[in-house]
N, C-alpha and C positions, 0 to 999 in steps of 0.2 A: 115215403114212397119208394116200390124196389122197383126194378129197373124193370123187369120181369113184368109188372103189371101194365104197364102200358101195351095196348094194342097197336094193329097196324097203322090207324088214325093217326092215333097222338105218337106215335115212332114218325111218320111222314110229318107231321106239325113240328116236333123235335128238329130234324132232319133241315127241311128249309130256312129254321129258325139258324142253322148250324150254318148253314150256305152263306144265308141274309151277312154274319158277322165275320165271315171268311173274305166273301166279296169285298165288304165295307175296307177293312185290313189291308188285303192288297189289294182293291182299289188306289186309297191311297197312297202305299210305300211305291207302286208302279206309276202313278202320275208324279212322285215328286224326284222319282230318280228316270223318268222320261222311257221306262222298261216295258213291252208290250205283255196286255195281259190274253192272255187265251184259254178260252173256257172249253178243257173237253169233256162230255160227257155220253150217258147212256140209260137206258134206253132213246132209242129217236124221238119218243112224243115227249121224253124229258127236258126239252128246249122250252117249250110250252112256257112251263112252270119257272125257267131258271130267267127266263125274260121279266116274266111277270115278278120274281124278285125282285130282279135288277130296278125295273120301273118304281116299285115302293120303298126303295133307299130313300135314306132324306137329303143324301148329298148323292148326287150322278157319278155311277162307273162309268169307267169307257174301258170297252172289250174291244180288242185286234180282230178276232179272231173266235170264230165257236165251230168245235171241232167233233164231228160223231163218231163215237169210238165203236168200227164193228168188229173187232175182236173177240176172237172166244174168252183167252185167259187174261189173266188179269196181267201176265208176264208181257201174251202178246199189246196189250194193250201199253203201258208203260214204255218198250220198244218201238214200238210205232207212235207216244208221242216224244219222242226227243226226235226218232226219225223226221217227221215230219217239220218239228220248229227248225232244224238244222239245214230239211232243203228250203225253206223257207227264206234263210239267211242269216238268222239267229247263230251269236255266235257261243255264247253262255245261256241254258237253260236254268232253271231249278222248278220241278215241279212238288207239289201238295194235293192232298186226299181233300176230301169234307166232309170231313170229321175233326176238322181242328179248329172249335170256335172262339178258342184261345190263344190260338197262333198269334205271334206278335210283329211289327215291323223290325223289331232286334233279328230275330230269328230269321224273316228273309236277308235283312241286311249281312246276317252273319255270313250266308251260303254265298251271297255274289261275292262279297269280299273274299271270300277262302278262294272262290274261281278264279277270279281277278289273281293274286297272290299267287297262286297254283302256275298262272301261264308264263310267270316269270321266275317260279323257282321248283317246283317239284317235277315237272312238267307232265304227262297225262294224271289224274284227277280227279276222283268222284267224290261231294260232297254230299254227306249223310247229317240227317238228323236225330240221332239215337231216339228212340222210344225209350220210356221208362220199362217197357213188357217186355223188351228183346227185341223190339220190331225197330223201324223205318219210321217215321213222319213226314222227311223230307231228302230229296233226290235231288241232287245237281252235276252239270256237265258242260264238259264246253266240246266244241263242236272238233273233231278228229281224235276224242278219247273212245279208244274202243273200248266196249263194255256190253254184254247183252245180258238182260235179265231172266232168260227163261231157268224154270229150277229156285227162285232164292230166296221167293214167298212162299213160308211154310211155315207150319207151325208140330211141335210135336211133343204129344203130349197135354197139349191144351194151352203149351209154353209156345209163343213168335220166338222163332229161331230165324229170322231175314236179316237182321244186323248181323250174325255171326256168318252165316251163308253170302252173305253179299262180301265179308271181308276175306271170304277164303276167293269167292269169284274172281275179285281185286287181284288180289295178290299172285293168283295162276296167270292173271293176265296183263301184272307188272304193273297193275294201274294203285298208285298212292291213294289212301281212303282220307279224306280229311271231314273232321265232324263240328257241329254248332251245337248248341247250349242245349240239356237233354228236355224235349218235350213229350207230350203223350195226345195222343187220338183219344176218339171215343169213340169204343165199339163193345164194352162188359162191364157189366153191374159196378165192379171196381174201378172202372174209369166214372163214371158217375160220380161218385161221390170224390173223388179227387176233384173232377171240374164244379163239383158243389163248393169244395173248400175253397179253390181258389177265386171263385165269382164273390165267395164271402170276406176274401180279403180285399178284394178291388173292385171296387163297387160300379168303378164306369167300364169293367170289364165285359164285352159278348152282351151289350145290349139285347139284342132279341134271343138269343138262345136265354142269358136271366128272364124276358120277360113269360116264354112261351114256357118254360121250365116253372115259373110260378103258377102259372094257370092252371098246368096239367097236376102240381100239386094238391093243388087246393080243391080238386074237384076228383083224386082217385078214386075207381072203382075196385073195391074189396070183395 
């Protein structure tokens, strides 16, 4: 199946199934290191649907917080949620996209540790998740690191240039870049098939994105 063939149906059937294994993930890495989780999202009626997830877990999340993002850009939007967890009292954030249904509890862990570490020896700090593409997967910060994102999602040429644009950002603004273990999003045919490989090596890996991903196999329309 190319990636291409799926409609907006089974792209939204995908898409949930992505959320469903994202929630599960840090669900638990946030219940067992005691860390609030906070769900932002968008559109408005998109709560609807992220509830009605959360209810068909087999084990129960607990959400802090669900947060409407009415932002135009995707920069503003990113800005406004660290702003926010920060007036909250949140003292280290690390936020993720959903697009990552293979994101691991290694991977959050890596980001608070590097925060953590950061506030006692580099001192201001932004933790990154390199993409395999050039991009971003994961952002982190502690609370009096100045930092703003507008300008550093971009892409050019069809190439994510936001990891090298975020480290030039950084470094204009004396903030130390520190990074975790490189992962990759899904959002291009070629991520596909990488999250193909990997659900084929681990097989308890992203429960429902594997199961929703076999269905829509087996039943493409050519």
């Amino acid at each position: 199946m190319q990636h291409e063939s799926l409609n907006a149906e089974k792209v939204a059937q995908l898409y949930e199934a992505f959320l469903s294994d994202i929630l599960e993930t840090v669900g638990r890495y946030t219940a067992k290191n005691h860390i609030d989780l906070v769900v932002s999202y968008t559109p408005k009626e998109g709560l609807t649907k992220i509830k009605e997830l959360l209810r068909e877990l087999e084990a129960p999340v607990r959400v802090s917080r669900f947060d409407l993002q009415e932002e135009t850009t995707f920069d503003q939007r990113m800005n406004n949620v660290f702003k926010r967890a920060f007036s909250s009292g949140h003292e280290a954030v690390v936020v993720i996209g959903g697009d990552l249904p293979t994101i691991s509890e290694k991977h959050l862990g890596e980001a608070f540790r590097l925060l953590s570490d950061s506030s006692r020896s580099v001192g201001n700090a932004i933790v990154v998740g390199p993409g395999v593409d050039g991009g971003v997967y994961l952002i982190g910060l502690r609370r009096g690191t100045p930092f703003v994102f507008n300008g550093v999602f971009q892409k050019m040429d069809g190439t994510d240039i936001s990891l090298s644009l975020l480290e030039k950002r950084a470094g204009d603004m004396s903030v130390h870049v520190l990074k975790t273990s490189v992962h990759y999003d899904v959002d291009v045919p070629a991520d596909m098939e990488i999250l193909r490989e990997e659900l084929a090596k681990n097989l308890d890996l992203a429960p429902h994105t594997r199961s929703v991903l076999s269905s829509l196999e087996s039943r493409v329309d050519y």
